[in-house]
C-alpha positions as CSV (number, residue, x, y, z in Angstrom):
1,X,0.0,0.0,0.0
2,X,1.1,3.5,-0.8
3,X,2.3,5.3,2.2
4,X,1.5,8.7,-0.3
5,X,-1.8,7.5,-0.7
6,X,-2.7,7.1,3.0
7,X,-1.0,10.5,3.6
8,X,-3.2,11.9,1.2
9,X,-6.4,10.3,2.6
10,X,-5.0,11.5,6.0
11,X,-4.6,14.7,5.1
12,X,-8.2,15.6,2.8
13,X,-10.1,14.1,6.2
14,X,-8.5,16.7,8.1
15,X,-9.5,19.8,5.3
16,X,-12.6,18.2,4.9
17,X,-13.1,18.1,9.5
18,X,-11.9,21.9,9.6
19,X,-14.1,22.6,6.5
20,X,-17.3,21.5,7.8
21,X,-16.3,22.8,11.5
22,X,-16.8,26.4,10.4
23,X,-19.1,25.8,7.3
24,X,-22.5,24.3,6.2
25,X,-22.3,20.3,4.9
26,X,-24.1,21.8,2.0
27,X,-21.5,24.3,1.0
28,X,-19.4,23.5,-1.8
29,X,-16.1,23.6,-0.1
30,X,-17.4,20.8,2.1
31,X,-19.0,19.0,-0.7
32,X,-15.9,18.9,-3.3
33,X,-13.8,17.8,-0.3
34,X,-15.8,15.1,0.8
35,X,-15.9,14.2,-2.8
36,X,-12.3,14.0,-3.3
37,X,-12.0,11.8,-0.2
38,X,-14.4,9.7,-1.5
39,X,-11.9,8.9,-4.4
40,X,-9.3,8.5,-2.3
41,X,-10.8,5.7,-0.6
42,X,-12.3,4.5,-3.5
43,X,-8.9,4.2,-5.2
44,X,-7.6,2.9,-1.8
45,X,-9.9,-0.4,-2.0
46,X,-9.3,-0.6,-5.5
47,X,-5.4,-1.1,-4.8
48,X,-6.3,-3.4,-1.6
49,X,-8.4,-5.7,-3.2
50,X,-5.7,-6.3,-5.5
């Protein structure tokens, strides 16, 4: 497993906290964070499950 991968998770779940502790879940900061997060961990299963 990339280590740069799991950084990168690490570090978009911490924007993505701070984010959402000062704005609405429905803004689109929040939302195009949580997205890319999503695709992180998408691509992370994708790379475990092979």
């Amino acid at each position: 497993m990339s280590k740069e991968l799991l950084n990168e998770i690490e570090m978009c779940r911490n924007e993505m906290i701070q984010l959402s502790s000062t704005l609405p879940l429905s803004s689109q900061e929040v939302i195009e964070a949580s997205s890319k997060l999503d695709g992180l961990l998408n691509e992370y299963e994708e790379r475990k499950n092979k």
